[in-house]
Every structure is written in structure tokens, then in C-alpha cells.
C-alpha positions as CSV (number, residue, x, y, z in Angstrom):
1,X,27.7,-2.7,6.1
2,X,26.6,0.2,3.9
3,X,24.1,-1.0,0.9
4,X,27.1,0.2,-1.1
5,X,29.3,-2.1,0.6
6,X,26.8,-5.4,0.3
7,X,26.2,-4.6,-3.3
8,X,30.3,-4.6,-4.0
9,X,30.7,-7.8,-1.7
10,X,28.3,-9.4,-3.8
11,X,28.8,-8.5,-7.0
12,X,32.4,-7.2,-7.1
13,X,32.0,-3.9,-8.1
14,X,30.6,-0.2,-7.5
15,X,26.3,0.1,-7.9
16,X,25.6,2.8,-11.0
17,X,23.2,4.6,-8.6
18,X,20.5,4.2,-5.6
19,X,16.5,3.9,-5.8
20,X,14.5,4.7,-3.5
21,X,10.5,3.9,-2.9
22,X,8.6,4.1,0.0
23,X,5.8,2.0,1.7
24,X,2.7,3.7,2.2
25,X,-0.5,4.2,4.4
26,X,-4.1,4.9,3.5
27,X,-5.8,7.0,4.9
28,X,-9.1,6.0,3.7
29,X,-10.4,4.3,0.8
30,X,-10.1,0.2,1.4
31,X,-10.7,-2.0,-1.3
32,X,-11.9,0.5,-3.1
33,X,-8.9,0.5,-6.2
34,X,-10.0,-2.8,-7.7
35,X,-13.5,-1.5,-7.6
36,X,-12.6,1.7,-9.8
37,X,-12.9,3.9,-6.9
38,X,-11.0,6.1,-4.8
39,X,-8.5,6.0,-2.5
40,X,-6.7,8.5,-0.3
41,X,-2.9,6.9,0.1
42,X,0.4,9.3,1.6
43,X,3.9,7.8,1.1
44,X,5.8,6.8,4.1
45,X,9.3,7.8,5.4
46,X,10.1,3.9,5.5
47,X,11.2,2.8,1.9
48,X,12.8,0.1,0.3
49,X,16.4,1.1,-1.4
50,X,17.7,-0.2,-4.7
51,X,21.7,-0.1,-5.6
52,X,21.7,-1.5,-8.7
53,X,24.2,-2.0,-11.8
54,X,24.3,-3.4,-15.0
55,X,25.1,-7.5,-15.1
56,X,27.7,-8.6,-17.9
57,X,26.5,-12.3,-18.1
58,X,22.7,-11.7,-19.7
59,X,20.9,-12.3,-16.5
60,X,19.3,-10.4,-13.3
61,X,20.9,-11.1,-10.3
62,X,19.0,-9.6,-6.8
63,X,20.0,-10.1,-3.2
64,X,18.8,-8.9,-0.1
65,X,20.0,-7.5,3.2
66,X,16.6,-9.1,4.5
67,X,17.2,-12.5,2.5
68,X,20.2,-14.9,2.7
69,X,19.4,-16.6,-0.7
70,X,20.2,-14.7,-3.5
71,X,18.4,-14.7,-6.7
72,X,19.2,-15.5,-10.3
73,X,17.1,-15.4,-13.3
74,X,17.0,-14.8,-17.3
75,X,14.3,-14.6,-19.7
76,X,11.6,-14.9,-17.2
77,X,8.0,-15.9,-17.7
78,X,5.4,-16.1,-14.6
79,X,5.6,-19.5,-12.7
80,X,9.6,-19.4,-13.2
81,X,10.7,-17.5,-10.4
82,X,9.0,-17.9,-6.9
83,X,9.4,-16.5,-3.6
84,X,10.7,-12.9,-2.8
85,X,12.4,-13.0,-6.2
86,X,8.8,-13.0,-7.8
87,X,8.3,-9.5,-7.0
88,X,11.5,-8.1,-8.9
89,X,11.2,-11.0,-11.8
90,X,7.5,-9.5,-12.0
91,X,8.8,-6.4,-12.5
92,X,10.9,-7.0,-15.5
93,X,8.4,-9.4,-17.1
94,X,6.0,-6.9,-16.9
95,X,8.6,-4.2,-18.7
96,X,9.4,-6.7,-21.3
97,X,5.8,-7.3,-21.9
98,X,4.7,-3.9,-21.9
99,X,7.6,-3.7,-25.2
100,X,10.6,-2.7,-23.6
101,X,14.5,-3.5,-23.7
102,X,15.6,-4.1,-20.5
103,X,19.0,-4.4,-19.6
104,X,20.3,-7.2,-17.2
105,X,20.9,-5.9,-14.1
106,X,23.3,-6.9,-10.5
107,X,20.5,-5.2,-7.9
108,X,21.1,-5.3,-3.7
109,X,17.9,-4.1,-1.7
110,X,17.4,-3.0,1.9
111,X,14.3,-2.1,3.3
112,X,13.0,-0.6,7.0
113,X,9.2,-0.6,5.4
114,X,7.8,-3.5,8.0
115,X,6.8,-6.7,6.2
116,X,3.5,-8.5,5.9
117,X,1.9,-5.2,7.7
118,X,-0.6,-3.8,5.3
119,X,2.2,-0.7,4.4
120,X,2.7,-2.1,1.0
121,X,6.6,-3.6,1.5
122,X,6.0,-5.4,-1.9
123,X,4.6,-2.5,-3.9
124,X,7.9,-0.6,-2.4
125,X,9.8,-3.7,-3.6
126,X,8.4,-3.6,-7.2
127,X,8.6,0.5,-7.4
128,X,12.4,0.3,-6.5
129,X,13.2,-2.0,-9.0
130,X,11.4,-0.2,-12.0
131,X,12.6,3.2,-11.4
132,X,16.1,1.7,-11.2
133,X,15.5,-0.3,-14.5
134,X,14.1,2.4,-16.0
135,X,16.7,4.7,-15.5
136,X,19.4,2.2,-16.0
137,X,17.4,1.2,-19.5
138,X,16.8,4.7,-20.2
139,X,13.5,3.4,-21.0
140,X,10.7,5.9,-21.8
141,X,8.1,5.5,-19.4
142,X,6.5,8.2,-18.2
143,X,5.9,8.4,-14.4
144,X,1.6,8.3,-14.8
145,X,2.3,4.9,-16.7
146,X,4.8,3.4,-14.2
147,X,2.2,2.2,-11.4
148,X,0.2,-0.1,-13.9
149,X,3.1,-1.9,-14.9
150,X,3.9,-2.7,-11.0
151,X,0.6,-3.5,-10.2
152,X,0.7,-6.3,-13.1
153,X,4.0,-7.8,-11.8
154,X,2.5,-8.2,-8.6
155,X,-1.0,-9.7,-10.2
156,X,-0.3,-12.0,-12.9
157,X,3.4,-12.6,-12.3
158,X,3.7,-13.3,-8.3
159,X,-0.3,-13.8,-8.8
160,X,-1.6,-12.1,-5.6
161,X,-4.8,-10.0,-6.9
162,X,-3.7,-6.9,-5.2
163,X,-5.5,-2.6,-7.3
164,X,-3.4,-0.3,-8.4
165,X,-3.9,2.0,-5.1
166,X,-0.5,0.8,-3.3
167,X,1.9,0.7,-6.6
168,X,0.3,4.1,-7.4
169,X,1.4,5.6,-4.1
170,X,4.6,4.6,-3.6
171,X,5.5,6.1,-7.3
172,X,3.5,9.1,-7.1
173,X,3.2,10.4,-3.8
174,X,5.0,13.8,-2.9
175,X,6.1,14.8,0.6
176,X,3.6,16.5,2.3
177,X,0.4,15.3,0.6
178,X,-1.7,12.4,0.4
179,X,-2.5,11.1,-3.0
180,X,-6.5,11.7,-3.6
181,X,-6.5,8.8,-6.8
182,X,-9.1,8.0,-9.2
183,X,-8.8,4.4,-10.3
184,X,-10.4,4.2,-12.9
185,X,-8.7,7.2,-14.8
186,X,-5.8,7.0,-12.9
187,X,-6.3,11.2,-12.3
188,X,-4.6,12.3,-9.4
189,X,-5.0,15.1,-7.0
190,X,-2.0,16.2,-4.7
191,X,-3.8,17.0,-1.2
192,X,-2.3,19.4,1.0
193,X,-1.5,17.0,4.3
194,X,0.8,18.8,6.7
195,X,-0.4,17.5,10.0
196,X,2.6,19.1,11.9
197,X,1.3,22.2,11.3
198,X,-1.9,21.8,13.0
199,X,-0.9,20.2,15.6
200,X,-1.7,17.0,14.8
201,X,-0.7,13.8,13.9
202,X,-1.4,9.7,12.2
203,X,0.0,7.5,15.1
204,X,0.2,4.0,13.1
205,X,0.0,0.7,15.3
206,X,1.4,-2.3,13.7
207,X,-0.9,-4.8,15.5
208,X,2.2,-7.7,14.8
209,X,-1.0,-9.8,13.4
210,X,0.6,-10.3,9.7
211,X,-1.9,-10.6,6.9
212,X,-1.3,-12.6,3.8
213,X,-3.1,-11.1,0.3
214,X,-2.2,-14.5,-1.7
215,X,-4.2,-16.8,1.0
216,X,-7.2,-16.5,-0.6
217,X,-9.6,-14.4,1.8
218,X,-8.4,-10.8,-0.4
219,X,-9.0,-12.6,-4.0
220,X,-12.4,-13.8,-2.2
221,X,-13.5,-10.0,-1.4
222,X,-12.6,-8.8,-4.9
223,X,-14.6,-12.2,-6.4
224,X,-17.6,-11.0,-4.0
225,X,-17.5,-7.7,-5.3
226,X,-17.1,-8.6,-9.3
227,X,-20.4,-10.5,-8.5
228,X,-22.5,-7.8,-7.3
229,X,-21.5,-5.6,-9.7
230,X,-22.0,-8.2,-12.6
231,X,-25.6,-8.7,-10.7
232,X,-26.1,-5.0,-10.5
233,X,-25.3,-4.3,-14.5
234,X,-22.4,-2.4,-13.5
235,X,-19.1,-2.2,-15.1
236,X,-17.8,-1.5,-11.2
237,X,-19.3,-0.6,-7.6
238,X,-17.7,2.5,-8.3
239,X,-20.7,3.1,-10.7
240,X,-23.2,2.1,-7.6
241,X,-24.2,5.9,-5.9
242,X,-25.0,6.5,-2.4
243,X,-28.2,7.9,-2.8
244,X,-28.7,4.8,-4.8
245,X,-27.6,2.1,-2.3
246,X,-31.0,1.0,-1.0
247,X,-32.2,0.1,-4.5
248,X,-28.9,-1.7,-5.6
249,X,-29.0,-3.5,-2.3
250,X,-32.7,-4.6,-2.8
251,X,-31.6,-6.2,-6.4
252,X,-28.9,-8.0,-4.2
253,X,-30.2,-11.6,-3.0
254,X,-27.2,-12.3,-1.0
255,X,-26.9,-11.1,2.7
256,X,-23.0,-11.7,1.7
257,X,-23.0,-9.8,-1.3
258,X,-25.3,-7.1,0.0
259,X,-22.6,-6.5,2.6
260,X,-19.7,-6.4,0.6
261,X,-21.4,-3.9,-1.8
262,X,-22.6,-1.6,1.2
263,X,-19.1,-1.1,2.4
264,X,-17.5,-0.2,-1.4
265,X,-20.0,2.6,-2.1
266,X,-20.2,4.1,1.5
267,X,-16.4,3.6,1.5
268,X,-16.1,5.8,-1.8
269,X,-18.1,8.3,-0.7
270,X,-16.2,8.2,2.8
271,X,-12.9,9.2,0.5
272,X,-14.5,11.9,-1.3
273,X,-16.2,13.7,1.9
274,X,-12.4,13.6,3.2
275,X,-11.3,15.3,0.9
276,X,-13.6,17.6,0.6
277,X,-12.4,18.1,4.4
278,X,-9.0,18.6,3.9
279,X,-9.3,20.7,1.0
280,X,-10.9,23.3,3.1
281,X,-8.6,22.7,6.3
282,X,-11.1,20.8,8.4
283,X,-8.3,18.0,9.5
284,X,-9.8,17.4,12.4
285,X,-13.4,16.8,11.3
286,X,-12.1,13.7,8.9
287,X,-12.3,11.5,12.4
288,X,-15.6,10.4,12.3
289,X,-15.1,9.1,8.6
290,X,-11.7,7.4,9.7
291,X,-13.8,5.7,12.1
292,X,-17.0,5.1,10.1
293,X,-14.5,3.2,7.4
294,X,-13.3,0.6,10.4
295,X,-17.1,-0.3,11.3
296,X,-18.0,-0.6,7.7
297,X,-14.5,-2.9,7.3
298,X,-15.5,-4.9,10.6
299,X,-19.3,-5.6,10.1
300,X,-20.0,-5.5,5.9
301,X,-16.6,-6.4,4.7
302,X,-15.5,-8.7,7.6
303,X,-11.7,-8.1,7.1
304,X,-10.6,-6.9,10.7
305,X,-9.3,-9.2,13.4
306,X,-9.3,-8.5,17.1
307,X,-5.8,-7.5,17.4
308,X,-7.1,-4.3,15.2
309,X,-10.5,-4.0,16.8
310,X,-8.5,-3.6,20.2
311,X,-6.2,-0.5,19.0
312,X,-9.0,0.9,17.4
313,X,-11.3,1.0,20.1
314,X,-7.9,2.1,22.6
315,X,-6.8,5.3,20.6
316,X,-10.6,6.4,20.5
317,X,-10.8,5.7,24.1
318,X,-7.5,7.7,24.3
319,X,-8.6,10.5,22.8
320,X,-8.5,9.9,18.9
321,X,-10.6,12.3,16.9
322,X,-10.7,9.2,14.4
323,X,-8.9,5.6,13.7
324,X,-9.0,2.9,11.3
325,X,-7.6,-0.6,10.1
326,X,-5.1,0.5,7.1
327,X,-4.6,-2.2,4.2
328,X,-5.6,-5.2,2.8
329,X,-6.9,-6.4,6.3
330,X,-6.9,-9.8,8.6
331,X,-3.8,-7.9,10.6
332,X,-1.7,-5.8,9.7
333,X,-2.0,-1.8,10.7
334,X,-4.7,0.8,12.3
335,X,-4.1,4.8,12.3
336,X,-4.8,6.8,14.9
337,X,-5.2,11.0,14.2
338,X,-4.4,12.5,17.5
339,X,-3.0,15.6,18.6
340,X,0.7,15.6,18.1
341,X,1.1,15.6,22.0
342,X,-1.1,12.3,22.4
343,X,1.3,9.8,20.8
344,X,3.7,8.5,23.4
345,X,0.2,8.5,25.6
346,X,-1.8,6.6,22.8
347,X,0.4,4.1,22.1
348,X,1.2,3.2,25.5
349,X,-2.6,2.8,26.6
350,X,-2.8,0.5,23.0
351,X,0.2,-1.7,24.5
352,X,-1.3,-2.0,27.6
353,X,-4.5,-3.0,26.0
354,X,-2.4,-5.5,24.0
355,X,-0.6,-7.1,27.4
356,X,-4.3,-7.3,29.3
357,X,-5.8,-9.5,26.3
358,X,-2.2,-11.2,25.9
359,X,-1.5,-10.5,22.1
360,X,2.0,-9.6,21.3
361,X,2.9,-6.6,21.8
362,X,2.2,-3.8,19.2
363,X,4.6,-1.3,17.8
364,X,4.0,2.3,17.3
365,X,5.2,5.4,15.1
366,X,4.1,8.7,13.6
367,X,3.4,8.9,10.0
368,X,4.9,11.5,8.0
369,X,4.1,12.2,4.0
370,X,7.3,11.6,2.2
371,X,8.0,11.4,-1.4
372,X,7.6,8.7,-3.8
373,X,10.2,6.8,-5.8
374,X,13.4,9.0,-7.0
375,X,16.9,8.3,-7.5
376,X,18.8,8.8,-4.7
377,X,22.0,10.9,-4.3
378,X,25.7,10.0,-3.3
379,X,26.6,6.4,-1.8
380,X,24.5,5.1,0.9
């Protein structure tokens, strides 16, 4: 059935319109967003797709082709509505909050964006939903501002302590660029990222090792992180500079927090040498960084699991000018940037790799920049 079709089955009439939003990869900057850094996200192709309508009885009503259980809800407050349905009740706490009228909605969603994969299905989830109550509402909320108000639905309402890099990406992202963000300012720069046309491409590896963000070990790296900037007199490890790491380090008694802060400041700087890089036409030379970013995750920040270590350390072995873990961590995805030609060959050496040390078996596919959220046209 068409999303057009499960919306009417459900709901007994024809969806106003379509939303699109898309997961998204990094390409490097990770952890960095809650520290006011930088980050270097590019939308996917994948995306999670909105029909939506307006609801006659005063509440929201979602279901999912993904889901079985539908959900219902009305004036909403966080703790009320758990589950998947957190994510869109989030979303229009979070517009109510922020001031706004929002009109009850009828809203079916389908989604190819993998789950639990570090390629921000949730943030696609929660983008979705606000750009197809914001244009049902005819709410005034200005693309820049839209990201924030995702980001809070996914922090205070569904609680898990996620920045603002993957909300931010999958609103603002345009095809064929990645997303160079400040997050403190919330500046953006659109980077020039059209891979095809050098001959190259991101080969991402789901490693089928799902990572969690509410369980405890992400809020535990952001805790670490507030702490060594509290101990540093910082308002952020974004205010921590390179040349100034040895000294910050020295004030640091912890081996722990020492660690944590090494890989945030190295990491920044990482994400501003790469774009520097790209900006100049150098694709090829961001490798090294790609690959400098997965030590720093493995040994300071301690967020990689073996699964990841393995296709890491297989597309380098296969020929990858670079590679890297890409998301929250403990799971989830690596990229590889290979020639264009070296994908079908990189990702079977990975699989293979993947049989010999008996994990389950990985799956594979070239990234592309796509766009961010938009309405979508005609029936789908």
C-alpha cells in the first residue's frame, strides 16, 4: 500500500500533503554539538515521510507503517506519551511551548532511514512532523529556528540528551553539500560535496551492532565533558584551543576526564582542517582526519565497539583514503571514502571480515547529499 493509501485506511480520508526529512551522516565532528563545536553532517537519500491532515476530534493521532500500535494523544506534557509516539508528542509540546497554535493533526509515517544505526531515524522522525505541522498551522517559524525546537522534543520530552547537530541536518541540509555548523551560533556554511564528480565516494557500513542514546553511556560522555569544562573555567570545550591542550590537560586530575577533553578539542579542530580541505578541492586529503577522528573515538572517548573497529580497519586495508565510526557510538555506522570503483570490493572484504570473527553480517551503501526537510509533491 501507498502512504497515501495507509493514511486513508486509517483515518478515512485523503492526507493534505507529504513531508519529507531525511536521516543523515557525519562526516566528522562527534560529540562535538553539545560541546558548542562543530560538526560537518550531509543529509541522506533515506528519509522519513509524513502524510498528514488535520484531526476533527481535538487530538493527534500518528501511526506507522513500521509500528502496529497506533498512537493517540491531546494536550501533552513530557512523561505522558512513551515509546515511538514520544518523538512526535515531543515535537508538538515543544511547538506549544515555544508559543504556538498547533492544530490537531491525523499523521501516517514511513521511513527507509535504518533504525537504531547512528543515521539519526529519530531526528528524521521529529523534522517530519514539524515541517508538516508547521505548514499545516501556518505557523511562522523560520527554517534557522526549526532545529532547536526538535532537538528539545527529543531532550526534555522523550529525555535522551542528544546536540542539535542531527536535528540541524536533517532540516537544513541541501543536496550536494555537507552542512559545516557552528553550534554555538547555529551559523551555517553550505560545503561544496559532490563526490561523484571526483570520482569518489562515502561507502557507509551499518555494522547491525544497534546503539541506544537513552541507556546512559551518551548522557555519561556529555556529564564527563560538562565537568572538565566546569574544571577548566570554560563556558564549553569548544572554548579549550589546540595549541592550548597540554595546559588544559595538565589542570585536569582525571585520566577520565583528560581523555574525554582530548578527543572534543582535537575533534573540533579535525572539522575545521576538513573543511578547510574541501573548500579548496582536496577531497581526498580529508582521509587521514576521517581516520584520526576513529582513534581519537576508540582510545579518549571510548565509544567504539568491535563490530566498528573491524570495518574500519577492513576498508583502510581495502584501500580507504580515510574511515570512521559515524554517530552517537557503541554500534551503529562507520564510512568509508573510497574511489567510486571500490565499493562493491570494500564492502565485500568488510563482510567477509564480519563472517571470519562471526558477527552478523553488515550491510553496505553509498552515501549521497540529499536535501533536507521539504514538502513533497503529488501523492506518494
Amino acid at each position: 500500500m501507498s502512504l497515501s493509501e495507509i493514511f486513508k485506511d486509517a483515518y478515512g480520508a485523503e492526507p493534505t500533503g507529504f513531508w519529507a526529512a531525511p536521516g543523515r551522516v557525519n562526516l566528522i565532528g562527534e560529540h562535538t554539538d553539545y560541546n558548542d563545536g562543530f560538526v560537518l553532517p550531509f543529509a541522506l537519500p533515506q528519509r522519513t515521510v509524513a502524510a498528514a491532515g488535520p484531526s476533527e476530534d481535538g487530538r493527534w493521532h500518528v501511526c506507522s507503517t513500521l509500528i502496529p500500535e497506533p498512537v493517540s494523544f491531546g494536550t501533552t506534557s513530557p512523561g505522558d506519551v512513551t515509546g515511538w509516539g514520544a518523538y512526535v508528542a515531543g515535537v508538538v509540546w515543544a511547538l506549544q511551548d515555544a508559543g504556538f497554535e498547533v492544530p490537531p493533526a491525523r499523521i501516517a509515517l514511513d521511513s527507509d532511514v535504518p533504525l537504531g544505526s547512528g543515521l539519526s531515524s529519530s531526528a528524521a522522525l521529529e523534522s517530519a512532523v514539524l515541517t508538516a505541522l508547521v505548514d499545516l498551522g501556518g505557523l511562522d517559524l523560520p527554517v534557522e529556528k526549526r532545529p532547536a525546537l526538535a532537538q528539545r522534543a527529543e531532550n526534555v520530552y522523550v529525555g535522551a540528551p542528544t546536540g542539535i547537530m542531527d536535528q540541524s541536518a536533517s532540516i537544513r541540509c541541501l543536496e550536494g553539500r555537507a552542512l559545516f555548523l557552528d553550534c554555538r551560533t547555529y551559523e551555517v556554511e553550505q560545503i561544496p560535496f559532490d563526490l561523484a564528480a571526483e570520482g569518489l565516494a562515502i561507502l557507509v557500513i551499518n555494522s547491525n551492532a544497534p546503539h541506544q542514546h537513552v541507556d546512559g553511556e551518551y548522557g555519561a560522555r556529555r556529564k564527563a565533558c560538562e565537568e572538565a569544562a566546569a574544571a577548566l573555567g570554560v563556558r564549553a570545550l569548544r572554548d579549550v584551543d589546540v595549541a592550548d591542550l597540554p595546559e588544559a590537560l595538565a589542570k585536569l586530575g582525571d585520566d577520565v576526564l583528560r581523555r574525554r577533553t582530548r578527543h572534543i578539542v582535537t575533534e573540533n579542530q579535525r572539522v575545521l582542517d576538513t573543511v578547510a580541505l574541501l573548500r579548496e578541492g582536496r577531497t581526498r586529503e580529508i582521509g587521514p582526519l576521517l581516520t584520526a577522528s576513529h582513534v581519537s573515538m576508540r582510545d579518549d572517548f571510548e565509544i567504539t565497539v568491535a563490530q566498528v573497529d573491524v570495518a574500519v580497519e577492513t576498508a583502510l586495508e581495502s584501500g580507504a583514503y580515510g574511515a570512521r565510526m559515524t554517530g552517537g557510538g557503541f554500534g551503529g555506522c562507520v564510512l568509508a571514502l573510497i574511489d567510486a570503483d571500490r565499493a562493491y570490493a570494500t564492502a565485500a572484504a568488510v563482510a567477509a571480515a564480519y563472517e571470519k570473527k562471526g558477527f552478523t553480517a553488515p550491510d553496505s551503501f553509498v552515501a549521497v547529499a540529499g536535501p533536507g526537510a521539504a514538502r513533497m509533491p503529488g501523492n506518494q
